[in-house]
Residue frames as qw, qx, qy, qz and C-alpha x, y, z in Angstrom:
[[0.048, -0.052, 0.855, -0.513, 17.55, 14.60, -5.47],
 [0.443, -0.371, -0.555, -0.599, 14.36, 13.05, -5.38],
 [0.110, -0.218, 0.740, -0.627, 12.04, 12.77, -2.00],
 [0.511, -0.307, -0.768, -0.233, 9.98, 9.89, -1.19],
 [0.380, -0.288, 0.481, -0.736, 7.24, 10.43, 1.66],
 [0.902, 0.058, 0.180, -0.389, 5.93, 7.32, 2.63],
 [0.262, 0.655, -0.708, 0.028, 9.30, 5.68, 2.12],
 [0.323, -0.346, 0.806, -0.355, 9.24, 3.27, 4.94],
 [0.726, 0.208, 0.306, -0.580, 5.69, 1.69, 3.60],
 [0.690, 0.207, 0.659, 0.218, 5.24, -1.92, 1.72],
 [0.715, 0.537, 0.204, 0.399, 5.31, 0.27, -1.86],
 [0.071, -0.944, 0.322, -0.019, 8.05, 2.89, -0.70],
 [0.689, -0.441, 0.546, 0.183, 10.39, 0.18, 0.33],
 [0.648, 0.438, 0.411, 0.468, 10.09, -1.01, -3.71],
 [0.225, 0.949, 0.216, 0.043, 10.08, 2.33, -4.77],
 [0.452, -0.777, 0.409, 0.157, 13.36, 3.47, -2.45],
 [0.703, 0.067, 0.535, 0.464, 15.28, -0.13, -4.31],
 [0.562, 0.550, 0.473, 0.397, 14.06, 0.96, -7.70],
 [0.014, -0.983, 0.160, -0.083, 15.23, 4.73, -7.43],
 [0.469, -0.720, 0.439, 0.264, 18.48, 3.56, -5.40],
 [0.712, 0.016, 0.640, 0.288, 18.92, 1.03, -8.71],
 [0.106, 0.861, 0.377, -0.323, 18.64, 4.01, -11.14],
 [0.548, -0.021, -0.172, 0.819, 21.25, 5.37, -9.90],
 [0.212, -0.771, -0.226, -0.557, 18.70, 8.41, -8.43],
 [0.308, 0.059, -0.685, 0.657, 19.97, 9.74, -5.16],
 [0.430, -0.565, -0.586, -0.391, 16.77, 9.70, -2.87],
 [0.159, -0.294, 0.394, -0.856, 15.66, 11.51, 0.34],
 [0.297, -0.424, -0.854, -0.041, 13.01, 9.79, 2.41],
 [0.278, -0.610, 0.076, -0.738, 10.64, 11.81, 4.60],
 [0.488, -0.280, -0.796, 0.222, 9.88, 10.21, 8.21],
 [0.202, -0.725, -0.090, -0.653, 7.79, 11.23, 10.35],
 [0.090, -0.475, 0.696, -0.531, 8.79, 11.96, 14.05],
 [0.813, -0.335, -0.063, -0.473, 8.29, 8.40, 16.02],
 [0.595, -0.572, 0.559, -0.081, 9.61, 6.09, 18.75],
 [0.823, 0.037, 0.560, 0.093, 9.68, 3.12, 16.68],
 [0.364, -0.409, 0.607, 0.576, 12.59, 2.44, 14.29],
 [0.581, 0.561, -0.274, -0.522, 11.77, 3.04, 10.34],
 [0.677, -0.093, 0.673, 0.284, 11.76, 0.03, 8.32],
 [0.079, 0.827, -0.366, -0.420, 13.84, 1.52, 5.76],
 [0.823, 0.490, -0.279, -0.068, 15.26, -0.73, 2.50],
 [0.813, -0.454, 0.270, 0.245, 18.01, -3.30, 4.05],
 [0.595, -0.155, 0.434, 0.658, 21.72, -2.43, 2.22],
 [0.235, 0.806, 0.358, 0.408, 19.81, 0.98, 0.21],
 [0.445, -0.079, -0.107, 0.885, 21.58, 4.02, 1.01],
 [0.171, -0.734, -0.523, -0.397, 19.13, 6.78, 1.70],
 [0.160, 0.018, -0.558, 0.814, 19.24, 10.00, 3.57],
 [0.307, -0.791, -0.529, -0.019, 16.04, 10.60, 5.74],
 [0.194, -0.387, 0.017, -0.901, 14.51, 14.29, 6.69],
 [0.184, -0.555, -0.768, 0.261, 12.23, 13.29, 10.17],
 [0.161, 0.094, 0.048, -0.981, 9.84, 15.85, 9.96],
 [0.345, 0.510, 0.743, -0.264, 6.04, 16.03, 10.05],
 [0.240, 0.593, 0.671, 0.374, 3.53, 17.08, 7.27],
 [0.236, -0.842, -0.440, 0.206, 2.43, 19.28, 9.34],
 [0.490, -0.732, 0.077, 0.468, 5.38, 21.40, 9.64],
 [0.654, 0.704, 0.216, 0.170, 6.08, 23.61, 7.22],
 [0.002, 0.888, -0.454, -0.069, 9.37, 25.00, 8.20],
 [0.639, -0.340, 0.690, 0.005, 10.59, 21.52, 8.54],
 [0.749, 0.518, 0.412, 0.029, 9.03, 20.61, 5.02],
 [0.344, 0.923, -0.169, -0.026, 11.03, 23.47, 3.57],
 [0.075, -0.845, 0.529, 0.014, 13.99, 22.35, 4.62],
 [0.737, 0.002, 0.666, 0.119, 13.58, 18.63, 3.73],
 [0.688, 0.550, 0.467, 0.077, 13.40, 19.60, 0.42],
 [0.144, 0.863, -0.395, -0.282, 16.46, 21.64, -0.11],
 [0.059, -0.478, 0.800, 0.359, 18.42, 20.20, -3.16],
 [0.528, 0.367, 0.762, -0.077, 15.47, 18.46, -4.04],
 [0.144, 0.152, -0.585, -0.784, 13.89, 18.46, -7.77],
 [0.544, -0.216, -0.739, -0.333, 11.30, 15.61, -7.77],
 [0.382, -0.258, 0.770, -0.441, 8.93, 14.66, -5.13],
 [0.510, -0.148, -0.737, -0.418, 7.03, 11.57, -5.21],
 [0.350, -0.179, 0.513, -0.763, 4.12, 11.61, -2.31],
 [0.473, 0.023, -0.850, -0.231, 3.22, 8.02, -1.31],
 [0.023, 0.201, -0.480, 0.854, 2.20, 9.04, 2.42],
 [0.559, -0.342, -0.282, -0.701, -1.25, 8.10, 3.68],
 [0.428, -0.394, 0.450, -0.677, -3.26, 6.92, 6.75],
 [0.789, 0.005, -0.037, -0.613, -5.66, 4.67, 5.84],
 [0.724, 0.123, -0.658, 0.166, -3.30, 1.50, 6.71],
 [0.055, -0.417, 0.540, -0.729, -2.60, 3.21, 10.44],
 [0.338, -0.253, -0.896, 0.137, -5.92, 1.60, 11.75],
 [0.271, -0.774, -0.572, 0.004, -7.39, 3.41, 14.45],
 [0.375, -0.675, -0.084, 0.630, -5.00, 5.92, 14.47],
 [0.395, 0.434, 0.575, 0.569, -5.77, 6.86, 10.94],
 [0.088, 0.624, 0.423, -0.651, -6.20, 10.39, 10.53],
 [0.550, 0.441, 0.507, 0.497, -7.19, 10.84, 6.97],
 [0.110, 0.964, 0.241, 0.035, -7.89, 14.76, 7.36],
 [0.291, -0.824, 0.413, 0.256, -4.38, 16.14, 9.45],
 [0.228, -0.630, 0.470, 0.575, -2.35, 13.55, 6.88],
 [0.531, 0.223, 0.725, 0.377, -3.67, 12.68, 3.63],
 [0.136, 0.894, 0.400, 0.147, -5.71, 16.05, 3.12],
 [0.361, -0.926, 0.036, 0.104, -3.80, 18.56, 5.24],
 [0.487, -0.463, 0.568, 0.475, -0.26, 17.22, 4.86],
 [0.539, 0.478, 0.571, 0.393, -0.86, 17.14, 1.33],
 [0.346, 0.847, 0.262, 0.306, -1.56, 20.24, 1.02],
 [0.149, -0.960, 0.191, 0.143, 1.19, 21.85, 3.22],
 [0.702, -0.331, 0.524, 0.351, 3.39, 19.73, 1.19],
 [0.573, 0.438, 0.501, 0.478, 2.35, 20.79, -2.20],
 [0.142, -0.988, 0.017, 0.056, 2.63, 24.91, -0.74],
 [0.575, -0.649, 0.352, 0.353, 6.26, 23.85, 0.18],
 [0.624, -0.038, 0.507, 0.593, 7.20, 22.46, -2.82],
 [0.154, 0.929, 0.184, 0.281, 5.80, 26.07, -4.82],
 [0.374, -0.910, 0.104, 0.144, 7.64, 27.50, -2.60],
 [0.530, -0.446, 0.613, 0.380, 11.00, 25.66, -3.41],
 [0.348, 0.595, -0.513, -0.511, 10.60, 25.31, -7.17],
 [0.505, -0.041, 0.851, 0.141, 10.27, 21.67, -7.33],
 [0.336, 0.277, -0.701, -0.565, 10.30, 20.69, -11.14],
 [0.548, -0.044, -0.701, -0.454, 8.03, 17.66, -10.57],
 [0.568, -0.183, 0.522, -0.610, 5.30, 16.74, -7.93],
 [0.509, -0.190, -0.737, -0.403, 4.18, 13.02, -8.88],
 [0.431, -0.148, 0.579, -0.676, 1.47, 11.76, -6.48],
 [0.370, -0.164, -0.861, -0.307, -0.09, 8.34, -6.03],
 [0.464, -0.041, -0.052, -0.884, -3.69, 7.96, -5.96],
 [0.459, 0.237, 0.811, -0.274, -6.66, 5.61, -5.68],
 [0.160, -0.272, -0.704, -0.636, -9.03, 4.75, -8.69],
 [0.403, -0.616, -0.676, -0.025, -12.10, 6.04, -7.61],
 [0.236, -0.338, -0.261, 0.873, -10.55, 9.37, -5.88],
 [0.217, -0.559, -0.442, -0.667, -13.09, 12.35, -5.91],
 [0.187, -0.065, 0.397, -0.896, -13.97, 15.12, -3.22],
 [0.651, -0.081, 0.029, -0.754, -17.78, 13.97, -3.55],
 [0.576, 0.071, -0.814, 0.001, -16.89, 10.39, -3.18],
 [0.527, -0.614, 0.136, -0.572, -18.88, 8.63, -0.36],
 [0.908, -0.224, -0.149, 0.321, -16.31, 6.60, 0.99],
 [0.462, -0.850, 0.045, 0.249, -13.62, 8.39, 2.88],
 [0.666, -0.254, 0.478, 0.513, -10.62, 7.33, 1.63],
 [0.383, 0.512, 0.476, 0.604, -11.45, 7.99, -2.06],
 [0.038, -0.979, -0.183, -0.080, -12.81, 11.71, -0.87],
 [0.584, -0.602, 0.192, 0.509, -9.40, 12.24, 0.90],
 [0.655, 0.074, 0.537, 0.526, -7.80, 10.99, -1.90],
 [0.197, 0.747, 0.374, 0.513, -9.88, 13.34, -4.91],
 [0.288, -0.950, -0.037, 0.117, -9.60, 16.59, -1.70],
 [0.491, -0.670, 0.285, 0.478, -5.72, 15.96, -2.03],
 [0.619, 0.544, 0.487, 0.290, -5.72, 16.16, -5.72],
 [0.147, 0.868, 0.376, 0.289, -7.09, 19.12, -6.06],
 [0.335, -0.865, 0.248, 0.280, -4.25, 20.79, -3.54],
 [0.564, -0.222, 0.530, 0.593, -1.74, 19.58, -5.76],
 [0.401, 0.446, 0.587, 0.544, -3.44, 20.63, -8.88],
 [0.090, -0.967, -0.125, -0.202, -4.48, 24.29, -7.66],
 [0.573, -0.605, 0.192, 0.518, -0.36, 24.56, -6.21],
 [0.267, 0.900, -0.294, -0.181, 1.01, 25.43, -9.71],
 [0.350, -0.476, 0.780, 0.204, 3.56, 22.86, -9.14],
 [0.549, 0.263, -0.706, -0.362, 4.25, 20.17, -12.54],
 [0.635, -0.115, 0.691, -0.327, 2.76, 17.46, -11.32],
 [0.513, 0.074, -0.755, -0.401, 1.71, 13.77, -12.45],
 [0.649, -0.171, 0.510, -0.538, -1.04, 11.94, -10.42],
 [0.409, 0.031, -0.899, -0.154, -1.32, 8.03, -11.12],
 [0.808, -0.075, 0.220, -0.541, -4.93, 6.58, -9.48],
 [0.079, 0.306, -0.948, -0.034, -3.81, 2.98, -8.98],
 [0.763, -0.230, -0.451, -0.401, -5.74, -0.14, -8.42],
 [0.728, -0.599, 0.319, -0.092, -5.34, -2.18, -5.28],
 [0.310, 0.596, -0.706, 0.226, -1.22, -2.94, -5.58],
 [0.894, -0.384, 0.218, -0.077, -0.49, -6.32, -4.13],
 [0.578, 0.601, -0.439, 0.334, 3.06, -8.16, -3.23],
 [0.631, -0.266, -0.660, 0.310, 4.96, -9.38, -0.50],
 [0.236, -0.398, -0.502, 0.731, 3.96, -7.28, 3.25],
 [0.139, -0.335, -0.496, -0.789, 1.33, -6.06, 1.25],
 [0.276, 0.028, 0.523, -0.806, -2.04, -4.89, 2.90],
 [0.636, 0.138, -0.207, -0.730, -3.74, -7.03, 0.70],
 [0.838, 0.052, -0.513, -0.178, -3.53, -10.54, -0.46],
 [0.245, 0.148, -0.841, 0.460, -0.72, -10.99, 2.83],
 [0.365, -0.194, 0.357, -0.838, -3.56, -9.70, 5.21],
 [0.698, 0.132, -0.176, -0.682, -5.49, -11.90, 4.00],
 [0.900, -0.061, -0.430, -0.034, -4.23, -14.90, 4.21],
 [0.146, 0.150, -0.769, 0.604, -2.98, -14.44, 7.42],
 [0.626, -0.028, 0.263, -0.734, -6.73, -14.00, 8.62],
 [0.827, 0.107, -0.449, -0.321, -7.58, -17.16, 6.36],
 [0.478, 0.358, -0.768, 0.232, -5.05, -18.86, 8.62],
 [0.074, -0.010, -0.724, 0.685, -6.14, -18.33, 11.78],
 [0.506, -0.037, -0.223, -0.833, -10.04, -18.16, 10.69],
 [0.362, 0.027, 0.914, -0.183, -12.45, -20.95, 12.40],
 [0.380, 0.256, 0.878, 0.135, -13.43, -22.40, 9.47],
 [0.195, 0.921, 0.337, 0.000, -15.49, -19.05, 7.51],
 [0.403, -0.406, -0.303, 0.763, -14.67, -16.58, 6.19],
 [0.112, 0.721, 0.377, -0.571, -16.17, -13.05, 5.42],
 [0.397, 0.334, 0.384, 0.764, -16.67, -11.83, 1.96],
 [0.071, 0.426, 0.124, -0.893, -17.47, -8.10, 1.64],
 [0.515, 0.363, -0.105, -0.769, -21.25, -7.86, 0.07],
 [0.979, 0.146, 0.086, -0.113, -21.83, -10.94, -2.53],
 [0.669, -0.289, 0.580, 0.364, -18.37, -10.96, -3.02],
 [0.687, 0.507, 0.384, 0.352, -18.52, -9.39, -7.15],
 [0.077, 0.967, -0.096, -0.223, -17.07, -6.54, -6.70],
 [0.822, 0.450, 0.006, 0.350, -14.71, -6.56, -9.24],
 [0.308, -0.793, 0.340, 0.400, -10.87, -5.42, -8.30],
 [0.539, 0.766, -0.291, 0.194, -7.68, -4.88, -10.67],
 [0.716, -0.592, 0.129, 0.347, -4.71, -6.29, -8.75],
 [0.389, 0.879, -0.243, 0.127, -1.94, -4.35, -9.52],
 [0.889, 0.021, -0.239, 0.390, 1.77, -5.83, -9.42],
 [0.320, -0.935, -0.063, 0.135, 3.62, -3.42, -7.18],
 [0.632, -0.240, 0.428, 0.599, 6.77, -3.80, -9.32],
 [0.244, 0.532, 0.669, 0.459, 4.80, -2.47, -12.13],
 [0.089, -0.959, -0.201, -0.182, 3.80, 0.48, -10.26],
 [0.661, -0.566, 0.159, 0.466, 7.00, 1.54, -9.04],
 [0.460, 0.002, 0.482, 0.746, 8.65, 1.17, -12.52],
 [0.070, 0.808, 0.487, 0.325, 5.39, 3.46, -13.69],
 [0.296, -0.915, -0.114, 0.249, 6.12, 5.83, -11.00],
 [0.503, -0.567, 0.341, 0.557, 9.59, 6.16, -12.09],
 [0.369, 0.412, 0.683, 0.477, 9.09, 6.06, -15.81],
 [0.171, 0.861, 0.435, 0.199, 6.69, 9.00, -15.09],
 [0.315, -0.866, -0.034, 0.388, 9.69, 10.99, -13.90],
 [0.498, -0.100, 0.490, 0.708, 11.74, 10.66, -17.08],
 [0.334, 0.479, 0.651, 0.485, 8.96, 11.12, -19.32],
 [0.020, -0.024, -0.088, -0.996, 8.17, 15.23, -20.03],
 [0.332, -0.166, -0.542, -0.754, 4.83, 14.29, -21.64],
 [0.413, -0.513, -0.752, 0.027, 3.34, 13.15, -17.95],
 [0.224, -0.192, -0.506, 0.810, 3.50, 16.48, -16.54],
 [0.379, 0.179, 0.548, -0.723, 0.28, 17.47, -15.20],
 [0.728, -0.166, -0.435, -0.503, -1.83, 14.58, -16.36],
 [0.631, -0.131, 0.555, -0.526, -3.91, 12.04, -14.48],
 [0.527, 0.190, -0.704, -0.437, -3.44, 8.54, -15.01],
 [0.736, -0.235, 0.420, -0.476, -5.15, 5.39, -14.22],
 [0.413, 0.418, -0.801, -0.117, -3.37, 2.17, -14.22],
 [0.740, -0.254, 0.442, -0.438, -4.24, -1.38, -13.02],
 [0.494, -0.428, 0.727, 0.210, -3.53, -4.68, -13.60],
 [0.211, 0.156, -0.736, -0.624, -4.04, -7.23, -16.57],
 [0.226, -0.146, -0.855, -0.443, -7.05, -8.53, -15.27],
 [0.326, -0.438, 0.240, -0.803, -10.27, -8.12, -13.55],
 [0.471, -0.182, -0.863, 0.021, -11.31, -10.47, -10.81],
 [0.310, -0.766, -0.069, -0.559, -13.79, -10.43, -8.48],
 [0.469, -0.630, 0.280, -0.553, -13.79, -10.56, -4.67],
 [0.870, -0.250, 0.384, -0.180, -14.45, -13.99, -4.04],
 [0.725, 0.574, -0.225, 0.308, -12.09, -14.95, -7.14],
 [0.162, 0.664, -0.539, 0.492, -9.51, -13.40, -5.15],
 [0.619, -0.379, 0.646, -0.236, -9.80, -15.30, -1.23],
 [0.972, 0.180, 0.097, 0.115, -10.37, -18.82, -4.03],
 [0.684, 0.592, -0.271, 0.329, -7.27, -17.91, -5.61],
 [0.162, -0.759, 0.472, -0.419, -5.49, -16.98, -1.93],
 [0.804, -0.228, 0.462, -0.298, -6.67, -20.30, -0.63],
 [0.974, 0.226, -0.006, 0.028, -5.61, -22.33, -3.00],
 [0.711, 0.532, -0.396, 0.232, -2.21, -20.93, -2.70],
 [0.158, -0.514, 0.714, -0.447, -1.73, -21.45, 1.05],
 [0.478, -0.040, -0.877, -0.038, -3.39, -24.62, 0.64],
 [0.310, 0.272, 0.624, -0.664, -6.71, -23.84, 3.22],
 [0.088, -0.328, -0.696, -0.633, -10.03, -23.74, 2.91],
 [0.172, 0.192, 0.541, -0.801, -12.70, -21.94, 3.96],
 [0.150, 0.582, 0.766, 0.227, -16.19, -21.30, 3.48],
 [0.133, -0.027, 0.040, 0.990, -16.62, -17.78, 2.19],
 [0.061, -0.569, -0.773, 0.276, -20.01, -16.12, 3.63],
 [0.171, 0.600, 0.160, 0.765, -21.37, -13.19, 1.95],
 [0.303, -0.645, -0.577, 0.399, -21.49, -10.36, 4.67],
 [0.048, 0.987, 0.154, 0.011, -23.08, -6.54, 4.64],
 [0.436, 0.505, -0.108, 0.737, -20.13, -3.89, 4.51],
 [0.343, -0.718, 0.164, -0.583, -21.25, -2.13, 7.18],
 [0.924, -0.374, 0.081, -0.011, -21.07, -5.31, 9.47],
 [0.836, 0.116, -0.073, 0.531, -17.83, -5.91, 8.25],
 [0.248, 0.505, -0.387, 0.730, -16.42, -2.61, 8.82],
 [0.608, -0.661, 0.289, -0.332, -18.40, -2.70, 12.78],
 [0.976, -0.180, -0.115, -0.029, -16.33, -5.72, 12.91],
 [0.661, 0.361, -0.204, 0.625, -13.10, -4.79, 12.17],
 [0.128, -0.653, 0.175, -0.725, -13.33, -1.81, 14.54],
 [0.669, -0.649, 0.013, -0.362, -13.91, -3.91, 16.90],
 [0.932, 0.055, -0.004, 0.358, -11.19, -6.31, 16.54],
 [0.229, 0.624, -0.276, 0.694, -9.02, -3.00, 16.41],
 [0.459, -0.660, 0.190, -0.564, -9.99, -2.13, 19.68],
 [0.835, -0.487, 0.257, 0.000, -8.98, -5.72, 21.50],
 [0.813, -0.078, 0.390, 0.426, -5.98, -6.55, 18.85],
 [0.119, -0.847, 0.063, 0.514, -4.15, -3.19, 18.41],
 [0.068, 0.507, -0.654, -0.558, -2.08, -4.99, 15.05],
 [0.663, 0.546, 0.467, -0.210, -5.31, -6.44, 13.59],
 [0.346, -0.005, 0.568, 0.747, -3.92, -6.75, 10.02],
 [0.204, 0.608, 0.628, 0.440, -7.05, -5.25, 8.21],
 [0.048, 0.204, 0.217, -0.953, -8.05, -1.41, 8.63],
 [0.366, 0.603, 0.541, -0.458, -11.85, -0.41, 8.83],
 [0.279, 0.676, -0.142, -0.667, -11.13, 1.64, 5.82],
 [0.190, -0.090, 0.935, 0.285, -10.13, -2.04, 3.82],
 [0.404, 0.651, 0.567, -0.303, -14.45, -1.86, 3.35],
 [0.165, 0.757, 0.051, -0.630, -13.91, 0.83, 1.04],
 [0.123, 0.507, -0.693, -0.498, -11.67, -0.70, -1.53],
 [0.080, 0.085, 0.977, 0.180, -13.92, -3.55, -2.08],
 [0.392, 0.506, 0.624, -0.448, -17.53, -1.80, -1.52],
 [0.439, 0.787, -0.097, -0.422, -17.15, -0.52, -5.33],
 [0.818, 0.490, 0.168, 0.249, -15.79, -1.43, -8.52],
 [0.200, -0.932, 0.157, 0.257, -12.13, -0.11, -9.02],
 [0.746, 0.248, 0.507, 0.352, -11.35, -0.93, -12.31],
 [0.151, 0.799, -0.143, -0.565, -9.92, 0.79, -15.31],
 [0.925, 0.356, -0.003, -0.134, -9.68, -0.69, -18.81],
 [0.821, -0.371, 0.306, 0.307, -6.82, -3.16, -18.71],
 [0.670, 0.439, 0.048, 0.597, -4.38, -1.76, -21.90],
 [0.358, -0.931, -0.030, 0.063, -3.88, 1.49, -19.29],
 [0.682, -0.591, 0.320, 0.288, -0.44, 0.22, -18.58],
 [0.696, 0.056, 0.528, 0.483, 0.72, -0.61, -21.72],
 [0.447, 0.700, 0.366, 0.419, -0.23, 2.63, -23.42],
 [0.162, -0.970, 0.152, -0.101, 0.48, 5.47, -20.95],
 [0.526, -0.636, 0.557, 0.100, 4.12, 3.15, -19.57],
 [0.631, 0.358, -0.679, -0.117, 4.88, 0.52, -22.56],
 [0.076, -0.416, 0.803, -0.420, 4.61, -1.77, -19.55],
 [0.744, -0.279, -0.308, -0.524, 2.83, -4.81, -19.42],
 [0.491, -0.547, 0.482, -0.476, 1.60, -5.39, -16.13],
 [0.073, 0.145, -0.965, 0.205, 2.35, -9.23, -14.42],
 [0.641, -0.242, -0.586, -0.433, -0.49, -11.66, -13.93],
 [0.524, -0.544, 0.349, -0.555, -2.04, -11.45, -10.27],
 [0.955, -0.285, 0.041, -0.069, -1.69, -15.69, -10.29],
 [0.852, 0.452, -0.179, 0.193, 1.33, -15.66, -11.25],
 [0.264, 0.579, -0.458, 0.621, 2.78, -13.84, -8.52],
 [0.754, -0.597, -0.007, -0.272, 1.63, -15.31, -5.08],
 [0.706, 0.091, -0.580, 0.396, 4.98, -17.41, -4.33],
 [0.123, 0.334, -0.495, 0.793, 5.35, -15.07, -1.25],
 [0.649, -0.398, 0.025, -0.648, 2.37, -16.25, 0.10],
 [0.835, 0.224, -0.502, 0.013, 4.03, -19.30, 0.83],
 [0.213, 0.521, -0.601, 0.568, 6.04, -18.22, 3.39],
 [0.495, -0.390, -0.776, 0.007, 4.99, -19.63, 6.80],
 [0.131, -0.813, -0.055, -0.564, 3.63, -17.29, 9.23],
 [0.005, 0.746, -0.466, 0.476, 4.88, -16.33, 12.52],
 [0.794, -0.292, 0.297, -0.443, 2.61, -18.59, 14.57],
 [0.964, 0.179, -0.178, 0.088, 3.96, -22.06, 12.20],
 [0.281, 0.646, -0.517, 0.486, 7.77, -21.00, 12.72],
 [0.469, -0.478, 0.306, -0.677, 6.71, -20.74, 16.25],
 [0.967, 0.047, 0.029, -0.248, 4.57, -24.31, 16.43],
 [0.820, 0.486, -0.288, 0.093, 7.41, -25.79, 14.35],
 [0.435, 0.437, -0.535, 0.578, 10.64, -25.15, 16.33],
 [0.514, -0.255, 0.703, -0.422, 8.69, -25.93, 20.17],
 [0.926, -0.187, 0.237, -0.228, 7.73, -29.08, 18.67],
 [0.693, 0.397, -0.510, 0.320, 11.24, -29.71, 17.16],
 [0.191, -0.620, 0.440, -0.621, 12.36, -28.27, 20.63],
 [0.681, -0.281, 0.383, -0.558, 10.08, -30.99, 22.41],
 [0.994, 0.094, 0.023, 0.045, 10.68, -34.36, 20.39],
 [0.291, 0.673, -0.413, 0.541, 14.85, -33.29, 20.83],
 [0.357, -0.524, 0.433, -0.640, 13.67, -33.50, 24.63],
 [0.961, 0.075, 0.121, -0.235, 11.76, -37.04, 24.29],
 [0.809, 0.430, -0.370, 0.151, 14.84, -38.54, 22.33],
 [0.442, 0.341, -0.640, 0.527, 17.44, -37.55, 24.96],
 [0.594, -0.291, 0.245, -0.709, 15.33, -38.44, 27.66],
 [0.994, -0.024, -0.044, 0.099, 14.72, -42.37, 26.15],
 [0.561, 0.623, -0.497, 0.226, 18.79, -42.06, 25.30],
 [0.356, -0.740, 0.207, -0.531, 19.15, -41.93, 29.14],
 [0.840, -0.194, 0.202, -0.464, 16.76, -44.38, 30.09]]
């Protein structure tokens, strides 16, 4: 039995498929909340509602378990991010539990760029919850991804929903060179899983990312061109941009970006591009090549689209009358 925390999330949901397609039976963790899990549609899966926090509860999600794989983190939550109580904390009372229970393999995904002295939050979290996993005793395998994009992603979608509804600008973070690695989020999945066959990943630390590096402003050109907009991309401080977003949290409560989005773009977060292909035999998918899902039309067009079908429908049988 294998248990995914962070199950419910844009790469759990892949993850959950690609396990259930396997033929791995899979546990999910959830954590206790009013609003309904959005669990894999037609994926069998039993779920364990229990918090990090709770370490009797943790113990007992994880009977009959072997494998976990801890995908679980804040930094998408917004303003209700708490990166300490679950990315630090729940980490560690999750990598105690599994000592405790014998688990045979702890894999945990990372950030490029993780590190306890790191001065960007996230990445500290990230490098603080390492080090609980690597000082538990449990086998473990830690993958440090690049930024992982795909459809209800927190990237490239986020993004061009803002582009959509942008008047005419929009913000780049700094000059806009910071150089990212998109990572296909099939590609990391099948890595993640891969690293549970393979013996020879237990307790190492890889970094993986995509097949190419592009920067910042590369990326919104290459978003725009495939929802067919344009903007004019303005270089703007990091700080400003993250007071901005915080504020926009604060009047629009499902603001698609999180403050912590600053982080993954104020640095380089690269790693040399044959990564994939040497630690996974996997070569990774080409970041243009996959946008079709950006295509889709967003909520507002749907919307637009079907009151003005709604309204010329009215107009016709109205003259038909006359």
């Amino acid at each position: 039995m294998i248990l995914v925390t962070g199950g419910t999330g844009f790469i759990g949901r892949a993850l959950v498929r690609h396990l259930y397609a396997s033929g791995y039976p899979v546990r999910t963790l959830l954590r206790p909340s009013p609003r309904t899990p959005r669990l894999p549609r037609g994926v069998p899966v039993e779920a364990a509602v229990v918090s990090l926090s709770d370490q009797r509860g943790l113990r007992a999600a994880l009977r009959d378990v072997d494998t976990i794989i801890h995908l679980a983190g804040s930094e998408w939550q917004g303003r209700s991010a708490n990166l300490l109580e679950t990315d630090i904390q729940g980490t560690r009372n999750l990598a105690r539990a599994a000592k405790d229970a014998s688990i045979k393999r702890f894999i945990f995904l990372s950030h490029i760029g993780a590190h306890r002295a790191s001065a960007f939050p996230v990445h500290k979290a990230k490098g603080i919850a390492e080090e609980h996993i690597r000082k538990s005793g449990v086998p473990h395998t830690i993958i440090r991804s690049s930024i992982v994009f795909g459809p209800e992603d927190h990237f490239t979608t986020d993004l061009a929903t803002l582009m959509r509804f942008s008047p005419g600008i929009f913000f780049t973070p700094g000059d806009g060179q910071t150089l990212v690695q998109p990572l296909w989020v099939e590609d990391l999945v099948t890595s993640l899983v891969w690293a549970i066959e393979s013996p020879s990943t237990r307790n190492q630390t890889y970094e993986i990312g995509g097949s190419e590096y592009f920067t910042m402003r590369q990326v919104l050109t290459t978003i725009m061109e495939v929802i067919r907009i344009r903007r004019a991309l303005v270089s703007a401080p990091p700080p400003f941009l993250r007071s901005l977003i915080v504020t926009l949290e604060t009047f629009f409560p499902r603001y698609p970006l999180s403050s912590f989005w600053v982080d993954y773009t104020a640095v380089n977060r690269t790693c040399p591009v044959d990564n994939l292909p040497r630690f996974f035999g996997l070569m990774p998918a080409r970041f243009t090549y996959r946008l079709d899902y950006l295509h889709r039309k967003s909520r507002l067009a749907i919307l637009w689209h079907n009151l003005t079908t709604r309204i010329n429908q009215m107009s016709k049988r109205t003259r038909s009358r006359g």
